[in-house]
N, C-alpha and C positions, 0 to 999 in steps of 0.2 A: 825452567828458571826457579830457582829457590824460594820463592814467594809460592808460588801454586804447588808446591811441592810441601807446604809446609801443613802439617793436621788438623791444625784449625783451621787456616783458611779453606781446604777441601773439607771440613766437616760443617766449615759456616756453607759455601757454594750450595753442597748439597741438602741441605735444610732450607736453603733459603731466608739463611737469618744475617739482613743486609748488616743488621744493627754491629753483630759480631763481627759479620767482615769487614767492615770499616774500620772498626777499634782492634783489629791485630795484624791489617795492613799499614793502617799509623804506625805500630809497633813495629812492623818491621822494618820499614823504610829508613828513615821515620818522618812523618808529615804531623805538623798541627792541622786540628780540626775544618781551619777555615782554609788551610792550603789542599784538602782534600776535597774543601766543600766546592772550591772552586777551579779543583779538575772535575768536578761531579755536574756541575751545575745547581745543586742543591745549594740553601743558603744553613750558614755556619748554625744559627741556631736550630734549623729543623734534623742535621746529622747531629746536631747535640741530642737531643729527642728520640733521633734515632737506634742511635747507641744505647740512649738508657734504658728502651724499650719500652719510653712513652707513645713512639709510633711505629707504623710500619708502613713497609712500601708493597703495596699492590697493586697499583696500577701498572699493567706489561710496558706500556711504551715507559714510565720512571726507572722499570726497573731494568729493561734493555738499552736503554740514555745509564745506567748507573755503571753494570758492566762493562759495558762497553768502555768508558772512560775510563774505567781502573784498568782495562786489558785482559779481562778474565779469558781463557784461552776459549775455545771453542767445542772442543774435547770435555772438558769439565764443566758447560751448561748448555742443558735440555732446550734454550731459547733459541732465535732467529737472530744473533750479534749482527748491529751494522757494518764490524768488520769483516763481512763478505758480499759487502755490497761496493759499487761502483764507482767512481769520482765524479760529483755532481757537477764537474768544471765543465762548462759548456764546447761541444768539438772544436768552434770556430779558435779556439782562443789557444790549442795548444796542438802544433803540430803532427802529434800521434799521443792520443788521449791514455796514459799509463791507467791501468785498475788498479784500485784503494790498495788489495792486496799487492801491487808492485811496488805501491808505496811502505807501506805501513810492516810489511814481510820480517821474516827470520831476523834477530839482531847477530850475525854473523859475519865472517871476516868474506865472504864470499859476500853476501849482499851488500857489505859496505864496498868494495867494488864495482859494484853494478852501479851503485849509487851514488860514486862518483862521476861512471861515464856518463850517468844519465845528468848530471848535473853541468857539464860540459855543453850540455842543449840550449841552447837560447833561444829568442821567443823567433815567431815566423817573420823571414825578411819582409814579407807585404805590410803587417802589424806596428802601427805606430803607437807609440804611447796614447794612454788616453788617460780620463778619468773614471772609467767605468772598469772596475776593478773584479778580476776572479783570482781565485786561489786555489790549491791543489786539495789543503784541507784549512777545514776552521772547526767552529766549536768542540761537539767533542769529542770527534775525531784528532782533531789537531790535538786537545789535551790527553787523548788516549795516547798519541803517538810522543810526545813529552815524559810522561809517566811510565814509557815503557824504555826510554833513556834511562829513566832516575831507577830504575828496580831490574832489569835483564843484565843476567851473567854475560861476560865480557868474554868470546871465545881467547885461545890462547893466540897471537900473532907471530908467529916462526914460520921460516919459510929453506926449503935447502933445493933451491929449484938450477937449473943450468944456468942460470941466470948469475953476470958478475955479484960479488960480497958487495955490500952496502957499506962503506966508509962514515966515520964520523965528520969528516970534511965535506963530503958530499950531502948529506945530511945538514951540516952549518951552508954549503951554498945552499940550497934549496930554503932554508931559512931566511937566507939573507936578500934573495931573490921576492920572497913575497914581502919583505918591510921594508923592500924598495918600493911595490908597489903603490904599499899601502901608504907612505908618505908622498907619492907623486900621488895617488887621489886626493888627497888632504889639500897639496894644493891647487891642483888642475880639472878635479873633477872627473867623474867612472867614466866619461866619453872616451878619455886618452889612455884608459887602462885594462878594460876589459877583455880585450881580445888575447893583451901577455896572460892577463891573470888564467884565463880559460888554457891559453897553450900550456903554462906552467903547471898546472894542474892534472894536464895530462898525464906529462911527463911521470909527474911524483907517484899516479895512478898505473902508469906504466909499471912503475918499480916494485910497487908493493905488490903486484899481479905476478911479474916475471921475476924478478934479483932473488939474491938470497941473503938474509939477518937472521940476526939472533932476537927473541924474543922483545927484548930489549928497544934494538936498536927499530923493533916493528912497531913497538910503539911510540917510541919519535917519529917516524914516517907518519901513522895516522894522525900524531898531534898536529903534525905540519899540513899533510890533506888537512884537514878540520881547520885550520888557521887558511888556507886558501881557497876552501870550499865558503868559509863566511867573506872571504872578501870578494870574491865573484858573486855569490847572494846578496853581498850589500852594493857593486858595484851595478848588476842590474835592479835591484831596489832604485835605485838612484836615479837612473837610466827611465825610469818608471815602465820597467818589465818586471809585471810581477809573480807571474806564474813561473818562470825563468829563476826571478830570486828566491821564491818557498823551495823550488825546485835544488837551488845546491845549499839553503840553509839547512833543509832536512838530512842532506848527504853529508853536511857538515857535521851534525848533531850523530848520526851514526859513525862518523870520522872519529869524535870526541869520544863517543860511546869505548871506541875499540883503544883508543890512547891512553884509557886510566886516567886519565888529568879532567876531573868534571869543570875547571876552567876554564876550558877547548870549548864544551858546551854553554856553559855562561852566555858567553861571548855571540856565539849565534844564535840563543835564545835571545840575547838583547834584540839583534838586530828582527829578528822574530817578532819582538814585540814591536818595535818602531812599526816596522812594515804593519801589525794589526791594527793597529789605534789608528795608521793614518788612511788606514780603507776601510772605517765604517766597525771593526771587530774590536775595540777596544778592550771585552773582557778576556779574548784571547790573552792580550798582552798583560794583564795582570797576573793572569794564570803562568804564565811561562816567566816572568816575575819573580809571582813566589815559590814557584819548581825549581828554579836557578838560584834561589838566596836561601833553598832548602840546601840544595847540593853544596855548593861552597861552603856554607855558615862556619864549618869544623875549621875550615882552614885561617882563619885571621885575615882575610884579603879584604882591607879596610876599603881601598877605592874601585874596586870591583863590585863589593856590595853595594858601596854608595851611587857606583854609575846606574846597577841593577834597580834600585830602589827610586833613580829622578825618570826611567823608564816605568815602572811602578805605577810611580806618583802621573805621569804623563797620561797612563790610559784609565785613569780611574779620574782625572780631569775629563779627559772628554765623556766619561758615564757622568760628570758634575757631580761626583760626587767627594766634594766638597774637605770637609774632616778627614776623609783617607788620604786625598791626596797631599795635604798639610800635615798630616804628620808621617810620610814616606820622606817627603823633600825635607823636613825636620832632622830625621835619623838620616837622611844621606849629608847633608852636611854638619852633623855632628860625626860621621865618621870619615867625612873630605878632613875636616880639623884635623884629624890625628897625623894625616901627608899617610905617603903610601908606604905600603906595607911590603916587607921581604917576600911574603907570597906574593905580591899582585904581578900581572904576566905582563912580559914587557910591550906587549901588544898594546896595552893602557897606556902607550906613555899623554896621550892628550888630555889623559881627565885632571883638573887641578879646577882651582876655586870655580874660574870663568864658566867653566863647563855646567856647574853646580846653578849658579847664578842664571846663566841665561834658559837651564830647563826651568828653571824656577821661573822665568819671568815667560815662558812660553805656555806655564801648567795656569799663572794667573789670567794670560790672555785670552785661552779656551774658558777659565773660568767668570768671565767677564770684568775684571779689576783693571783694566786697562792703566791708569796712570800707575797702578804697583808694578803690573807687567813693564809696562816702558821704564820703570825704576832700573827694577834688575837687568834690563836689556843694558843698562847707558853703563852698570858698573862692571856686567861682562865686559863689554867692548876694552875696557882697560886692563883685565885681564886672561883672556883667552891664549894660547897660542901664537905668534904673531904668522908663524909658518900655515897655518891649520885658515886657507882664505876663504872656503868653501863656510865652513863652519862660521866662523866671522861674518860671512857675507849673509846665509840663512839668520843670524841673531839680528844683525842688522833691517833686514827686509819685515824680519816680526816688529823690530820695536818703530819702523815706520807706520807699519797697520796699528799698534798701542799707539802712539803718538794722534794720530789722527783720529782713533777712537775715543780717546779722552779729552780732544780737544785742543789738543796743543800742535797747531798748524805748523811753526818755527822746526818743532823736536820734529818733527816727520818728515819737515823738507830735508833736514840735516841727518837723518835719518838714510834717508831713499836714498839721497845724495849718495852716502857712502854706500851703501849695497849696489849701488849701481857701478860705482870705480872700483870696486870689488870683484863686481860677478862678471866685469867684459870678458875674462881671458877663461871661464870655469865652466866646463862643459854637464853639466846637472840639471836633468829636469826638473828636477824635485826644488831647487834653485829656481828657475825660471817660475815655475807655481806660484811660489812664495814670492815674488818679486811682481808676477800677475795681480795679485793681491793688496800690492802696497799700490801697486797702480790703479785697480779700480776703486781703493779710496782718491787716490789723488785727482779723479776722474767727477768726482765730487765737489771740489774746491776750485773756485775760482780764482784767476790772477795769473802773471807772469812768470811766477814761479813754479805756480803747479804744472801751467803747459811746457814751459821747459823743461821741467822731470820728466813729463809724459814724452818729449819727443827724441830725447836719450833714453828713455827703456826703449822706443820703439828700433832705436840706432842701435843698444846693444843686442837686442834680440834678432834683428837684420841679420848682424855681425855673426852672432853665434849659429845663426841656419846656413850662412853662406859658405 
């Protein structure tokens, strides 16, 4: 890869002077300080310090947490990298346990293959959802494996195998096939979609393995894996299998890798980050944040950044921390204002005002501002989607928990109300959660109304297991 290939940086590795190799892998990439500091796990001011050569790093485990995150190869340092260590994902929880290097491996058109089939795996038939959450990689591992998206050479995609020519039609079906999918989740929820999305996936992974394209048309095929591989990652996300969804968001992000379009990647970094924040890893998801709003920036994709930045803002809420996440949700809708942009990918077509609004009113409700959160939840609801019932139904069930947080008994029944006539027909754990939630507030309040909400959630959740 061109990075470790470059004088300095093998002259910084071999010196051992972190200070340098920080400040001319910025330069190459190119990362700001605090987007480095937090693939690093270091904070922004002490790689500022570092750099100028007011500190230094010497403690081993800092400084094999430091390479390790940037990806430094193996070959070119004398250390013990945690990438040749194991996957700390416990046996019970993943049918045949892949090693770190199975994951984490060559960015190659051959490994992006594998990494599809292997994303095609779902979680084990016995294994029900729970809330006790593993993942394949996290801190910095997961951000070594990000940063080695954002800086590894892209092999060349051509193929001249016995295999039929790839058509440009065939290519638009395969397209057209997954934005079917993706709006029957929207309204139905990943129960009723997962099983096409994995068969379709296949197929497309069949193609790029056997057919034959021209370079070209090989990179559409992976833009299209990478667009199917995040919708089956978000579709068991959903589903609340999560080793199942790191598992093809990762194959997604290698999809994206091999497509040339860092858009492809965006996209399943978002989803990337959802899934950290809502299990406990929040700084994950700011990291892969601002990885994704490094990559894109060049391109002008106003509502791609802005969606990038209310996921941002989302997991730097639940760190409470406060100021950052008000001013992400600030710059994401000052650049929602502007409407979307010629680059943004048509995969975006949901994000518009509502979208904006109810992350907003979801980032104040982690943050505890309960009647702001219930604010923005009432003026989403009037602008959201009206197609998009999933999404609708989840704002909803938040600004029932606002509602009753801040006291206002009336807003919550009217609230619950709707997410309840919402969610009967939506097949979404991640749904059902959030709907858990509005209910053990309502479990709280006395009166006739509360136990009638409670005995329709208990009617729609019947409905929905049977």
């Amino acid at each position: 890869m061109r990075v470790w290939r470059d004088a300095a940086v093998r002259n910084s590795l071999a010196g051992l002077d972190f200070g340098g190799l920080s400040k001319r892998l910025r330069e190459i990439i190119p990362l700001r300080q605090e987007e480095l500091a937090g693939i690093t796990g270091l904070t922004q001011g002490y790689l500022s310090r570092l750099e100028a050569g007011r500190v230094r790093l010497t403690h081993i485990e800092r400084i094999v947490e430091f390479l390790d995150a940037v990806g430094a190869p193996a070959d070119l340092v004398k250390l013990p990298l945690r990438s040749a260590a194991t996957s700390p994902v416990p046996r019970e929880h993943v049918s045949s346990p892949p090693a770190h290097d199975d994951i984490v491996g060559p960015w190659t058109a051959d490994r992006m293959v594998a990494a599809l089939h292997d994303a095609m795996r779902g979680e084990p038939a016995a294994m029900r959802p729970s809330r006790r959450h593993f993942l394949l990689l996290a801190g910095s591992a997961l951000s070594a494996f990000i940063h080695q998206w954002g800086i590894a050479d892209a092999e060349p995609l051509e193929r001249a195998l016995g295999g039929a020519q790839v058509t440009p039609a065939l290519a638009d079906s395969f397209q057209g096939t997954i934005d079917s999918l993706r709006t029957m989740d929207a309204s139905s929820g990943s129960g009723m979609v997962a099983g096409l999305a994995r068969a379709h996936l296949e197929v497309i992974r069949e193609t790029l393995k056997s057919a034959s394209y021209t370079e070209e048309m090989g990179q559409r095929l992976a833009g299209i894996a990478a667009d199917t591989a995040t919708q089956l990652g978000w579709f068991h996300f959903d589903a609340g299998h999560h080793v199942a969804a790191q598992r093809a968001l990762l194959a997604a992000l290698r999809a994206a890798h091999a497509s040339g379009d860092p858009r492809y990647g965006a996209g399943a970094l978002s989803y990337l980050a959802i899934q950290s924040y809502s299990v406990g890893n929040p700084r994950d998801a700011v990291t892969a944040m601002q990885a994704a709003r490094a990559k894109i920036r060049p391109l002008g994709s106003s509502y791609l950044e802005a969606m990038l930045l209310t996921r941002q803002a989302r997991g730097h809420a639940k760190l409470q921390a406060q100021q950052a996440c008000l001013r992400a949700l600030g710059q994401a809708a000052e650049l929602a204002e502007r409407g979307p942009a010629e680059q943004d990918p048509g995969w975006l077509y949901w994000m518009n005002r509502g979208e904006i609004l109810g992350q907003t009113g979801s980032c104040h409700l982690e943050l505890g501002d309960h009647k702001t959160a219930a604010d923005h939840f009432e003026q989403a609801a009037s602008t959201l989607n009206p197609a998009d019932l999933r999404t609708r139904a989840l704002f909803a069930s938040r600004a029932a928990s606002a509602h009753f947080l801040a006291g206002d008994r009336d807003g919550g029944f009217a609230a619950a109300d709707s997410a309840l006539n919402l969610a009967a027909n939506i097949q979404s754990v991640r749904l059902n959660e959030h709907l858990e939630q509005a209910v053990e507030h309502l479990q709280t309040i006395s009166g006739h109304r509360s136990n009638e909400l409670i005995e329709r959630s208990r009617q729609v959740m019947a409905a929905k297991e049977s």
